[in-house]
Backbone bond lengths (Angstrom), bond angles and torsions (degrees), N, CA, C in turn:
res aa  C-N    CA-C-N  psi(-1)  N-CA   C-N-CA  omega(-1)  CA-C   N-CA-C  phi
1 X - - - 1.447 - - 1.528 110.01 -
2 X 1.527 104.98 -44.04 1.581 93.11 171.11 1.419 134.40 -60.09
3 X 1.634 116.48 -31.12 0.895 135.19 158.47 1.733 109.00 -23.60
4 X 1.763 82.08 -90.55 1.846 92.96 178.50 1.242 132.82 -41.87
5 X 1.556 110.99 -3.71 1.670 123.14 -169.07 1.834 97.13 -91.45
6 X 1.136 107.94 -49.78 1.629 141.28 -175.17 1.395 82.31 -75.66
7 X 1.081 158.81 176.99 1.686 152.45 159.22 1.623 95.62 81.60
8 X 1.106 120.54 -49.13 1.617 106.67 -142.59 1.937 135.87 52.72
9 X 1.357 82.10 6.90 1.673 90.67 177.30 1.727 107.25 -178.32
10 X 1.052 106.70 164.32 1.950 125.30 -145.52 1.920 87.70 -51.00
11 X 0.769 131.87 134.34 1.573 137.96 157.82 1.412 122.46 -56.03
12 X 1.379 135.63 121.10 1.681 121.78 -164.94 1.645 82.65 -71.19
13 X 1.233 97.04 -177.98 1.504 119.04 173.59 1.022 122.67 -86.67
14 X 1.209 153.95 14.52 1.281 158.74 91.01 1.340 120.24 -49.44
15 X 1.389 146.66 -37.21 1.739 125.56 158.15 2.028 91.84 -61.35
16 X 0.795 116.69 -36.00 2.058 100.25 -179.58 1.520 112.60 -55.24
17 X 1.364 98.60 -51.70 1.681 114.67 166.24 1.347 119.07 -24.89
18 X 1.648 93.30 -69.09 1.549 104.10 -170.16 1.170 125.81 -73.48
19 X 1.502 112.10 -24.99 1.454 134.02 174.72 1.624 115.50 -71.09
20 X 1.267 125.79 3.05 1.372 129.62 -149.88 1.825 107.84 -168.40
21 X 1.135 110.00 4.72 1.399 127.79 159.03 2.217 118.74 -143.34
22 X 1.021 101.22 10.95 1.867 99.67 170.39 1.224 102.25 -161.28
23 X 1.133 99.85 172.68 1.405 109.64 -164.18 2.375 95.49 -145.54
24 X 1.120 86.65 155.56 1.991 85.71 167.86 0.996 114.57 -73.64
25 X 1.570 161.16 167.27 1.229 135.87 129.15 1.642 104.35 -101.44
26 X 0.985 94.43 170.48 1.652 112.55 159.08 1.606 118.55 13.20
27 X 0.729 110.41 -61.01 2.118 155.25 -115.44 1.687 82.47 -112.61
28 X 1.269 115.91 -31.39 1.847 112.11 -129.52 0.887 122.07 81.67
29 X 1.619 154.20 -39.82 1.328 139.96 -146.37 1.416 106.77 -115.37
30 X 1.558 81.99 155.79 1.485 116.37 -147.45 1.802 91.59 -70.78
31 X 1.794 111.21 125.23 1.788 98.83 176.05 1.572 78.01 -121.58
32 X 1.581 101.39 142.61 1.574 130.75 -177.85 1.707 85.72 -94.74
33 X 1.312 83.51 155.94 2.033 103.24 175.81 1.199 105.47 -58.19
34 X 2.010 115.58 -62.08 1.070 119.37 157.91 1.786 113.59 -145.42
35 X 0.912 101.56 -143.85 1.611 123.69 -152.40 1.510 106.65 -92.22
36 X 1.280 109.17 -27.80 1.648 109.86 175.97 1.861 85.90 -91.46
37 X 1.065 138.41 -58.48 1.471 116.98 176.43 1.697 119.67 -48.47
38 X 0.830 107.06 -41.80 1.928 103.89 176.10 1.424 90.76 -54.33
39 X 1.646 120.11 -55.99 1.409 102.12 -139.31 1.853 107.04 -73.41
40 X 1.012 109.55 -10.44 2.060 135.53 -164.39 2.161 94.43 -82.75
41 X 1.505 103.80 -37.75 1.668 95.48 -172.97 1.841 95.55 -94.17
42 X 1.248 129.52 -29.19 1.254 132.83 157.48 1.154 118.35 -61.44
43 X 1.041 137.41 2.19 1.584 135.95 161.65 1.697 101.40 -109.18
44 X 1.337 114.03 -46.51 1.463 108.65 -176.84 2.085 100.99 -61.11
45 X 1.550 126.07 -37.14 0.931 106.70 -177.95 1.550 124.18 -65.13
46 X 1.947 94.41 -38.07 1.660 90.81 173.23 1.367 123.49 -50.82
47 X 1.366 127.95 -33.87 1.528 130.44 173.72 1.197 102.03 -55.58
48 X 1.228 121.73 -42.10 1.704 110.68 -162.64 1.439 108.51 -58.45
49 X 1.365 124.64 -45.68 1.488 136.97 -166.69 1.991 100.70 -51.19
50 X 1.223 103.44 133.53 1.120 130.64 -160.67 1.620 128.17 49.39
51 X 1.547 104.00 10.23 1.379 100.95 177.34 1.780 115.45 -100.17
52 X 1.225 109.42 141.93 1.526 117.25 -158.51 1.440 107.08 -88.21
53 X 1.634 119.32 53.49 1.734 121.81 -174.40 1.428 97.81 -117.12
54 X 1.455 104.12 167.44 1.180 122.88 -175.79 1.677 106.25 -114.77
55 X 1.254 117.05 139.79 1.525 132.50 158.33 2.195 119.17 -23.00
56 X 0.716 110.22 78.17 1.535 102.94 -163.30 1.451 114.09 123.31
57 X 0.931 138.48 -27.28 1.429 160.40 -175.56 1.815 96.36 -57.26
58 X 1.287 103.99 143.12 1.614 98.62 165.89 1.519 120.97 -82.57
59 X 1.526 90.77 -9.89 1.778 83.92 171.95 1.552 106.01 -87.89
60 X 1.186 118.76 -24.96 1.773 110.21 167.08 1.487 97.70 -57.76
61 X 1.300 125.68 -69.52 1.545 116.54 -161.70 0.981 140.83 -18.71
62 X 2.049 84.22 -48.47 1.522 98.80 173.78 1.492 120.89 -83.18
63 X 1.003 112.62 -10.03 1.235 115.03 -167.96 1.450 96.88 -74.47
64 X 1.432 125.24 -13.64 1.458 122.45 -165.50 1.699 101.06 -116.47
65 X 1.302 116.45 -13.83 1.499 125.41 131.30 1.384 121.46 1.50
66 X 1.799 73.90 -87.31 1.712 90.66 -156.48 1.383 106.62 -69.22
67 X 1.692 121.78 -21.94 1.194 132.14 -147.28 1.786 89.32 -74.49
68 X 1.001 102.08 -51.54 2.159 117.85 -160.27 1.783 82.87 -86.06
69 X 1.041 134.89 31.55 1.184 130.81 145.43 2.048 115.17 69.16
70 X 1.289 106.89 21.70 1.282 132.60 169.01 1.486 101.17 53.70
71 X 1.188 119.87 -160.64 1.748 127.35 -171.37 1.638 104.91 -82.04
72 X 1.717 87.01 110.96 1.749 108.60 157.09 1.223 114.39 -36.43
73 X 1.661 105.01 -178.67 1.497 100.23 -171.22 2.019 95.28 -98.24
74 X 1.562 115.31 0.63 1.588 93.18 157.51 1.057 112.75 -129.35
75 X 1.705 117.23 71.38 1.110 127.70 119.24 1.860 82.36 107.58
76 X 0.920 137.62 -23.58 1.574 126.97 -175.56 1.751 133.84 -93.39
77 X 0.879 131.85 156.69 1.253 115.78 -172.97 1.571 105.63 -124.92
78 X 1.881 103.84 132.28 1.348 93.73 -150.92 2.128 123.85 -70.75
79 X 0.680 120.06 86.44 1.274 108.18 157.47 1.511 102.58 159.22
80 X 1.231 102.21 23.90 2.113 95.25 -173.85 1.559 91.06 -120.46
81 X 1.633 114.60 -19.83 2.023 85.49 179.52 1.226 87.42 94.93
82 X 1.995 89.92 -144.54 1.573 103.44 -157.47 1.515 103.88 -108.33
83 X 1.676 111.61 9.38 1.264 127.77 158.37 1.452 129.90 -45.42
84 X 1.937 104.88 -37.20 1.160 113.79 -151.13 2.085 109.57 -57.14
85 X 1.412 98.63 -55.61 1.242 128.27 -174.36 1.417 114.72 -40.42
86 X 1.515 105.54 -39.07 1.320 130.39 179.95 1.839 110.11 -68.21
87 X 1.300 97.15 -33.42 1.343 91.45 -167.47 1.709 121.11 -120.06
88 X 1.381 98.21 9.87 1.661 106.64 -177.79 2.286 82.18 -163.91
89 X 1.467 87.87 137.69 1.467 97.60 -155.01 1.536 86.09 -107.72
90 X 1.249 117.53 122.57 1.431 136.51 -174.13 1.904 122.00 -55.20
91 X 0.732 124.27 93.06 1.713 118.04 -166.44 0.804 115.71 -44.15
92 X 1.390 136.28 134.49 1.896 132.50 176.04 1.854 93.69 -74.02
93 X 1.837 89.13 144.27 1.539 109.59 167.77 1.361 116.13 -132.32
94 X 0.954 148.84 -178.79 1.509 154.71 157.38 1.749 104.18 -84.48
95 X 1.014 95.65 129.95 1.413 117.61 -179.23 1.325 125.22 -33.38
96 X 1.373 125.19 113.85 1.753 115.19 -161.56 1.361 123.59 81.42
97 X 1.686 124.91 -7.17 1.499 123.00 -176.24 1.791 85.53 -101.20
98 X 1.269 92.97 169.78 1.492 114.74 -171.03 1.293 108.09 -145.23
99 X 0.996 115.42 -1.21 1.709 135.08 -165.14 1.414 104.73 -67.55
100 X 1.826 112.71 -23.80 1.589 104.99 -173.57 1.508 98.52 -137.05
101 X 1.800 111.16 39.15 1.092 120.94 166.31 2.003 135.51 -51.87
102 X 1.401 86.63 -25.20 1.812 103.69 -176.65 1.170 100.38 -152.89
103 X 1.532 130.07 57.15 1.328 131.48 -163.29 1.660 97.42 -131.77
104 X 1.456 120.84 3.89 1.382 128.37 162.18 1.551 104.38 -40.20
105 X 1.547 107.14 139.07 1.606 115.18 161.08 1.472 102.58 -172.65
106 X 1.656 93.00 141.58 1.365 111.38 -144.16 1.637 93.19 -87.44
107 X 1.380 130.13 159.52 1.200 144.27 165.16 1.618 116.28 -44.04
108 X 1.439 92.26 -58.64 1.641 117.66 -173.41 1.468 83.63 -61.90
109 X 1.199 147.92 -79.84 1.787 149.39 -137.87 1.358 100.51 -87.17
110 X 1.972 149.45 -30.13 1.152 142.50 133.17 1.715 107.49 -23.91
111 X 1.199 120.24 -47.11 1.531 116.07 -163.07 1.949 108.74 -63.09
112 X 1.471 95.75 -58.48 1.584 120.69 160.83 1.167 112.09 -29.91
């Protein structure tokens, strides 16, 4: 919520990311909690490179989706909390399959 106050509007999932795993130091630069978080916004940035989305966009979202490795097998996606649900809408499965566990894809990024 503070976020969105500071924002004036919903935070993509990557500014939540970043806001909730690093911090500035001193220096300016950006220190990650740890090393599996650096390595999750460094993969979401490499996707970004040559793709024509915007910050907030549902095709960014997803792009940061796929990056944090989409929905675990209980049900969460790592680094948004209780955000996740809110902001990438969980696929229906049959009970006990897992088969369409991280198989989300966005309208906007199908089009792409």
């Amino acid at each position: 919520q503070k976020l969105t106050e500071t924002l004036n509007r919903r935070p993509s999932a990557a500014e939540l990311f970043v806001a909730t795993h690093s911090k500035v130091d001193e220096s300016g630069h950006r220190v990650w909690c740890d090393s599996y978080a650096q390595g999750v916004y460094d993969k979401y940035e490499q996707m970004k490179v040559g793709c024509d989305v915007h910050v907030g966009s549902e095709a960014d979202d997803h792009l940061f989706f796929k990056a944090c490795g989409g929905y675990n097998n209980k049900g969460r996606i790592y680094g948004l909390g209780s955000e996740g649900p809110s902001i990438f809408e969980r696929p229906s499965r049959a009970r006990g399959s897992t088969a369409e566990a991280s198989s989300y894809t966005s309208p906007v990024v199908t089009q792409l």
